[in-house]
N, C-alpha and C positions, 0 to 999 in steps of 0.2 A: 809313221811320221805324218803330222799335219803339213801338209801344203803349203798355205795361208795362216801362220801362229796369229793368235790375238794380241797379245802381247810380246814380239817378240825381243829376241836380246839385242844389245849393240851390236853385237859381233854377226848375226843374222841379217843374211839379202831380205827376209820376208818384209811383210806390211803387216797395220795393224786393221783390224777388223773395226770399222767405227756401227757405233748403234744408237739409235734415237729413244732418248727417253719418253717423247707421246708420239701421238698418234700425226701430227701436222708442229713443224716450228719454221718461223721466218727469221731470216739472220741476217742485218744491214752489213754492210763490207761498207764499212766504214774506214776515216782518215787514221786510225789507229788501229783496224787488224791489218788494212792492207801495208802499212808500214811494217808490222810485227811481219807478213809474211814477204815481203818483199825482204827483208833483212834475212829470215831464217830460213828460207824456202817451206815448201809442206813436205813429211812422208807421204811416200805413196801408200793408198789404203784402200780397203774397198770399203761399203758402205753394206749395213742390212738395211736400205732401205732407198725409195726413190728420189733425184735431188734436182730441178732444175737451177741456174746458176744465171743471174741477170748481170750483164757484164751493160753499165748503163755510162759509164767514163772510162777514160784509158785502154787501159789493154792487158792482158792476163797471157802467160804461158799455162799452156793445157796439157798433160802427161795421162792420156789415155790407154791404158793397157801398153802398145809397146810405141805408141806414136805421139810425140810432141810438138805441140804448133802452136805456137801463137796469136791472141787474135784478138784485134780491135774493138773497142767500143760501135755502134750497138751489137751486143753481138748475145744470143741464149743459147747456154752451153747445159746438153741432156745426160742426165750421167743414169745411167740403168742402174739398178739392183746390183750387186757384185762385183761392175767394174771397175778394176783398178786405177786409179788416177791422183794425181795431184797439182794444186792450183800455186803457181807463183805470179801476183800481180802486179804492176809497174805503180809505183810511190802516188800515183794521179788514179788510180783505179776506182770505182767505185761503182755496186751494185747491190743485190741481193742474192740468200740462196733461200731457196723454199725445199722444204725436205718431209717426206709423209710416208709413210709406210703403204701398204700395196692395201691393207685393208681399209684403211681409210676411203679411199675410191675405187676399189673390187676392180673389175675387169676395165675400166671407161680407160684406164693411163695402160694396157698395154700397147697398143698399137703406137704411139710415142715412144715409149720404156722397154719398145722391143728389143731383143740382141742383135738381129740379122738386119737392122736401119741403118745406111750408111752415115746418113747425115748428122752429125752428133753435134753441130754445132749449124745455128741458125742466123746467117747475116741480116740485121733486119734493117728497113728503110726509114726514113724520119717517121714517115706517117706512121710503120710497123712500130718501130721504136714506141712513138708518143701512146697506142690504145695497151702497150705491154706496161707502160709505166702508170696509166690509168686504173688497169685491173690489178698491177703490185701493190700501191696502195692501198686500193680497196680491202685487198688480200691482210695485208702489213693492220691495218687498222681491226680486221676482226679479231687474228690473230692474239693482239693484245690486251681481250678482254677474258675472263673467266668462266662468262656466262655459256652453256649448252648450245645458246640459240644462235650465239655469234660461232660455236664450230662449224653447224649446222649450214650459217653465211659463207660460211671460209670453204667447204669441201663445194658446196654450188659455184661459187667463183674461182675454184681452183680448176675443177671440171670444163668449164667456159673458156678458162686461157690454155688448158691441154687441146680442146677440140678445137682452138683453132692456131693451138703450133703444131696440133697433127697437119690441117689444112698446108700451113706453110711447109711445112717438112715435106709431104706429098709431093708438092706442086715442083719444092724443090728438086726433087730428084725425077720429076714427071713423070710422077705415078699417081693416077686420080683415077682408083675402082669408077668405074660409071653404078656399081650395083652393089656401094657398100652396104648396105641395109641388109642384104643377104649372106656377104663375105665376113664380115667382119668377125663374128661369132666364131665362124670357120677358125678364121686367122687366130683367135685370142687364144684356142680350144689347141690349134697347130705350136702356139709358143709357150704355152702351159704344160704339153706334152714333150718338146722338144727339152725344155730347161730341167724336167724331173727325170727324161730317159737317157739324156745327149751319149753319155761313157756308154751306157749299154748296147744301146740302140742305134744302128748306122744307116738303116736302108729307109729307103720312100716307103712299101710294103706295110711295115711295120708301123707308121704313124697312118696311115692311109687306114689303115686297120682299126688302130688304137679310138680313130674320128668316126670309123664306121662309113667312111666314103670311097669312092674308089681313086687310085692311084694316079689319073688322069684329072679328077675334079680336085683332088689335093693340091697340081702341079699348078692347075689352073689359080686359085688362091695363093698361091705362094708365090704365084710370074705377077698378080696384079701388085701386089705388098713391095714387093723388093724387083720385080724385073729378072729375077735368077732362078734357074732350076731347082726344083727342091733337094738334088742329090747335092747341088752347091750351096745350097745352104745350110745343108746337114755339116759339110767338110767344111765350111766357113767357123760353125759354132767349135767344131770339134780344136780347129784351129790357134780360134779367137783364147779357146782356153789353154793348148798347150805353150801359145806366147805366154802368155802366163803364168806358167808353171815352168817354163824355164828361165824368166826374169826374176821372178820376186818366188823361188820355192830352190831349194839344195836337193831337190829329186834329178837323178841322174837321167839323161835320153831315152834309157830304157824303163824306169821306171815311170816315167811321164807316160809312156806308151801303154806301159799295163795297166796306169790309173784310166784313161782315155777308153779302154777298152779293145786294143789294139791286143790279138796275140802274138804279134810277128814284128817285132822291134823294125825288122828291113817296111815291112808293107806302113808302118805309120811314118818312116822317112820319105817313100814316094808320096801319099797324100800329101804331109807339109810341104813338098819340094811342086806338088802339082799348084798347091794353091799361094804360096809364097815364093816361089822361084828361087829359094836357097832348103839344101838340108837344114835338119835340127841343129846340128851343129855349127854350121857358116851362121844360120842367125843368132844364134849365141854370140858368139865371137865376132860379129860387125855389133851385136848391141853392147857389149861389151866395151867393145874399144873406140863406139865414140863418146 
């Protein structure tokens, strides 16, 4: 059984897998989609690709994997690679979404586009606001030319407003590497590894390994990034996806388990219940039922 159907039918909880036909597209949320989606809501879906979301008027409902929140204008909403979510915005909305694939800018968008970032949504200040809607622009305008040299424009300035919603994202959550220059590689090397082993793979040891570092200098990078130990953010990811997989997949609690790489149906109910404070099954059943 697939998890995640691409298509899937009416009568299916799943989502659908959306994919980007180039390499970089800019999309106005404008006075007629946000009407269309204020009337119809969105499916929840995941993306094969990276999206940030410029919420520049109004206010938007945000359905992130299993959490929905609401949030005001100015507001830059980060949606990674895979995660599930969907966008309803209030009749007055208005913004952008910018969406690029991961090879478009290689490694520069992970530490933004990471999984284990709590911050997935950016409140920004007038001043913030005013240089995000100067660099959209800029952005919006290469965008809509055909020439090489205008992509060429578009991935430099898109790199520009990543490195410095990484800066705000940081600050926000007050986490500012004093020695990113040295870390960071680390970091991209630690979520590159973590996103291709996560099922198999549960211990520190084994990425500590996989980096070629030892287990100590691994923790160290991963306390400067996120503030959390790396066994908690191993159990975070592992987590992140069994919400997942029991909202939007018809896999039963045991079989989520064996997909995760869990042998012991009871030992992945203690993890979920260590890191979420309800079994598999209660959060089912409160997502359920509200």
């Amino acid at each position: 059984m697939t998890p995640y159907p691409t298509e899937p039918k009416s009568s299916e909880p799943g989502c659908h897998f959306d994919r980007i036909p180039a390499q970089l597209a800019y999309l106005e949320l404008d006075h007629e989609l946000a009407a269309r989606l204020t009337r119809q809501g969105e499916m929840p879906h995941r993306h094969a690709y990276q999206e940030i979301i410029w919420i520049r008027d109004g206010a938007v409902r945000h359905l992130l994997d299993s959490d929905s929140i609401e949030y005001p204008a100015p507001t830059i909403l980060i949606i990674p690679k895979g995660r599930i979510h969907s966008l309803v915005p209030t009749p007055a909305c208005r913004g952008a979404a910018i969406r690029f694939t991961e090879e478009f800018l290689g490694l520069s968008s992970h530490l933004l586009f990471s999984q284990f970032m709590d911050h997935t949504a950016l409140r920004l200040t007038a001043e913030q606001a005013d240089w995000v809607a100067r660099y959209l622009s800029l952005l919006a305008h290469e965008c809509r030319q055909a020439d090489p040299f205008n992509l060429h424009a578009a991935r430099h300035l898109l790199s520009a407003l990543i490195a410095k919603l990484e800066e705000l994202r940081l600050t926000a959550a007050h986490l500012v590497p004093h020695d990113v220059n040295s870390t960071l590689c680390l970091w991209n090397r630690f979520n590159t590894e973590i996103e291709r082993h996560f099922k198999a793979e549960h211990t520190v040891a084994y990425y500590a390994t996989a980096l070629g570092i030892s287990p100590r200098k691994l923790g160290e990078v991963v306390k400067l990034y996120t503030g959390k130990h790396v066994s908690i953010v191993i159990d975070d990811r592992l987590i992140t996806e069994a919400k997942r997989l029991i909202l939007f997949s018809e896999l039963s609690i045991k079989e989520i388990a064996f997909e995760l790489g869990f042998e012991e149906h009871s030992y992945f109910s203690k993890v979920f219940k260590k890191v979420t404070g309800l079994t598999p099954s209660e959060f089912k059943q409160r997502r359920t039922a509200a």
